[in-house]
C-alpha positions, 0 to 999 in steps of 0.5 A: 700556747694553750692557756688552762687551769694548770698554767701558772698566772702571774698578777702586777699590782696587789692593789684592791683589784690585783688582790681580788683577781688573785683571789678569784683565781686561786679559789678556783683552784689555780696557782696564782703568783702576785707580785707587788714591789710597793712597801708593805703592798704585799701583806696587806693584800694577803691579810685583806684576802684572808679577811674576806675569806674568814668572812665567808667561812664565817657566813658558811659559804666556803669551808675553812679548808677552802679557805686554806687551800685558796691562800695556798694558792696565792704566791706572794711576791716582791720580784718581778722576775718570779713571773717569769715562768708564768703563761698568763700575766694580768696586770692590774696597775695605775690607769697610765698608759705609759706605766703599763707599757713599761712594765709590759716591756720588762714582762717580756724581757723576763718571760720567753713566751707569756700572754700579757692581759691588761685590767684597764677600764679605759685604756685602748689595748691596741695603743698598750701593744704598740712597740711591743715585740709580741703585740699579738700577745697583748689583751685585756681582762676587765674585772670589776670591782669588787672582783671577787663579787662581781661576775662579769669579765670584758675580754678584750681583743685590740687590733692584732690580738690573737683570736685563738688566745682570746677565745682561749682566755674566754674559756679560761675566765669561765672556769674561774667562775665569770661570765666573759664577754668578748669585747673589741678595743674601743673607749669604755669598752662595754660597760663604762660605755652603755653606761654613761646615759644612766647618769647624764639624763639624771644630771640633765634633768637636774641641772634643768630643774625638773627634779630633785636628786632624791626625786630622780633617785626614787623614780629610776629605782621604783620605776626601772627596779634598780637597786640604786639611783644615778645620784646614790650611785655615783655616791658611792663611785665617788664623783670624781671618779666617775666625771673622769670617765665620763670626760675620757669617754667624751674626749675619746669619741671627739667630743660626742655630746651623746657623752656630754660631762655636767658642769653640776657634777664638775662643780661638786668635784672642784667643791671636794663633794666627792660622795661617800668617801668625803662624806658629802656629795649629791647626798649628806653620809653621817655615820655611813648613814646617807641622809635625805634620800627620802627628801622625795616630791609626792603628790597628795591624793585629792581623796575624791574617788575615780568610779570611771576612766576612758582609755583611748588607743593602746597604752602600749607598755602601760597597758597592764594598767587596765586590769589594776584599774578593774580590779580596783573597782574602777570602770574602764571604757575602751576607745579607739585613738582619737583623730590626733593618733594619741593614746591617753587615759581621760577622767574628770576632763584630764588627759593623761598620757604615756610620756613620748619624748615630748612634754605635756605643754607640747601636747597642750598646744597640738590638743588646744586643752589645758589639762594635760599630763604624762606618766613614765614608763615603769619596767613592771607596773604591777609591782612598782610603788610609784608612778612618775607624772608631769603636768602641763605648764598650763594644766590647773593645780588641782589635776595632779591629785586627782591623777595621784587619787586614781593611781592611790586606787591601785596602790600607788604613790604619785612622784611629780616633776616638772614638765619634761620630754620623756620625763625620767625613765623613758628618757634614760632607758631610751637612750642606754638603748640608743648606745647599747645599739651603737656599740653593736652598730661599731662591732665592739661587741654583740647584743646578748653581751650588751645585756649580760654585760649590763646585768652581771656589771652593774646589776641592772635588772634587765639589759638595753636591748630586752628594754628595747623588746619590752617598748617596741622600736618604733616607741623608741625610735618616736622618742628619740626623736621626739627629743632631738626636736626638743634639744636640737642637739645631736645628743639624741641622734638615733643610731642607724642600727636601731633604725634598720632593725624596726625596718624588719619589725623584728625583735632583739635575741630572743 
């Protein structure tokens, strides 16, 4: 059975995804059957569609005739049995394993033939087939919210999923206007998976006293050019909703402490300080306003004008730097790397380095010097505002402006925290890196999916492995491991697949 634009879908549950993947469809121009039996659950699916839709004529991005013919193409329903001559059934419904089987069960006494694709963010697609007469037949179709917005689709195969039907499906949500990626059953899939290091390393950081949440929140944005910091985010997620994947996903891979939960973010859960949608939560909202997220620890420039700088070695990623630094009417003079092997920028007796994975006290000890400090990584420094610093816990005070006058000189604002391996960006980026690999090392899915699925899911700007590309294997490979000698554990153990592709010395797809 070939599914395409003229078969008939079906959709349980007309909830806010149930409603959205409806509409996605029936914009595309394909009959879509949606079926709810809760009260009321139908209306007001079909008035909110018809809001957003009045929505978009009114912004002049459809016209009022696609906006007719889209809810034409909804069919709304309160009987089950109405899916029964349907060829596709996505089931969009609560996150319980055993609901969904039921239904799914009932889905196949009704239909004589019928794909049954689940919209689970969490739930394995092998475990939902088991005891089914036609497991073979069971998939998933992971949109995200909100579905009509968001492009990604994880396309999901269990265990005896048919290949043919998924390649099937893949095409079929292409021709809705999606970008799919195939994805193999496992916990979190692509996205709910890769993405957990981006608020773990926030929280770990927090819970440590390096920094502020509107500190770490300003340092990924500006640095990593995110649209929203791990703090805000999980905000707007709501705090429970988003401790609750992180706990699935650790009890799902045996309590990994790659995916270690924060006892902060439990402890605004159990405190009712959900986000936005209690008002309160890493941040204050009053009036949909979100207060404090300026609250940001800058250092103040010393004034006194950097004329020169020495630049010791590769600066790697950061070497974009050198040009700013001349233009700026600053003399650079280049150096090879001292006998220690470390590349640093040296001024007015400071040392500054690129972050590594190890904390500038580190360094300290090894060097026998006093005034010692680390910068972040930055996907773009040309464009960044701001620049992330730590200072040795033995530097003297007055390091840190100097340091926040020569990057002044270059237009940028100086962010501090305390001193910290591989501060903010660098620690995060390295290890969504280090998890994007174990997935592919797991065969859930391959690298270009990974970026696509980072990109089109939750709006990174660039996906792990183009990161990879951008630091070079072997800077990731010293911080990882740099770290693990730092915490001791487990948490930053290096996947194998990243060690044997810096064994080729070769990039991720080009």
């Amino acid at each position: 059975m070939k599914i395409d634009s003229n078969s008939l879908i079906g959709i349980v549950g007309a909830g806010i995804m149930g409603r959205g993947i409806a509409q996605v469809i029936a914009r595309s121009g394909q009959k879509v059957i949606l079926y709810d039996n809760f009260d009321g659950a139908i209306q007001n699916a079909m008035n909110s569609n018809e809001e957003d839709l009045n929505t978009l004529v009114s912004k002049g991005k459809i016209s009022k005739e696609q906006k007719d013919t889209t809810l034409l193409n909804i069919i709304p329903s309160i009987n089950i049995k109405d899916l029964s001559s349907c060829d596709l059934i996505i089931e969009a419904i609560i996150e319980n394993k055993d609901i969904k089987q039921k239904i799914f069960k009932e889905l196949e006494e009704i239909c004589e033939d019928v794909i049954i694709a689940s919209n689970t963010s969490s739930i394995s697609i092998s475990a939902l087939a088991n005891g089914l007469k036609k497991p073979q037949n069971i998939i998933g179709i992971h949109f995200f919210n909100p579905a009509p917005i968001m492009k990604l689709v994880e396309v999901i195969s269990g265990l005896q999923s048919d290949k043919n039907i998924i390649k099937n499906i893949y095409d079929l949500v292409s021709l809705w206007g999606k970008k799919p990626v195939y994805v193999k059953s496992s916990p979190g899939f692509i996205v709910n998976r890769i993405a957990r290091p981006f608020y773990a390393e926030a929280l770990r950081v927090y819970e440590e006293g390096l920094a502020s949440f509107a500190t770490i929140d300003e340092s990924i944005r500006s640095s990593g050019a995110f649209k929203m910091g791990p703090f805000e985010l999980m905000d707007l997620i709501g705090n429970d909703t988003n401790y609750a994947v992180t706990l699935s996903t650790f009890n799902s891979y045996y309590q990994d402490p790659r995916f270690k939960p924060s006892l902060i973010q439990e402890e605004f859960v159990q405190a009712g300080l959900l986000g936005k949608k209690t008002n309160k939560g890493f941040y204050t909202y009053l009036n949909n306003k979100q207060i404090g997220r300026n609250d940001i620890t800058k250092v103040e420039a010393s004034k006194q004008n950097i004329s020169e700088i020495y630049v010791y070695g590769s600066l790697g990623l950061a070497n974009c730097l050198i040009p700013l630094f001349k233009q700026a009417g600053i003399k650079v003079h280049e150096k090879k790397a001292n006998a220690y092997n470390y590349t640093y920028i040296e001024f007015n007796k400071i040392k500054l380095f690129l972050a590594n994975g190890k904390m500038a006290s580190q360094i300290s000890k090894e060097l026998k010097e006093k005034n010692i400090a680390q910068f972040d990584i930055n996907i773009d420094y040309t464009s960044s505002n701001t620049i992330t610093i730590a200072t040795s816990l033995l530097a003297q005070k007055h390091i840190a402006s100097h340091i926040a006058q020569l990057f002044l000189q270059i237009n940028k604002q100086t962010i501090i925290i305390k001193d910290s391996p591989a501060l903010i960006m660098l620690r995060t980026i390295c290890m969504l890196v280090n998890e994007a690999s174990c997935a592919v090392t797991n065969n859930v899915c391959d690298e270009i999916s990974v970026d696509i699925a980072m990109q089109n899911a939750v709006n990174y700007p660039i996906g792990p492995f183009k990161w990879a590309n951008k630091l070079g294997l072997d800077f990731i490979l010293q911080t990882l491991n740099n770290l693990e000698d730092f915490y001791k554990d487990g948490r930053y153990r290096i996947d194998r697949g990243i060690i044997e592709k810096s064994m080729t010395q070769g990039l991720y797809y080009e």
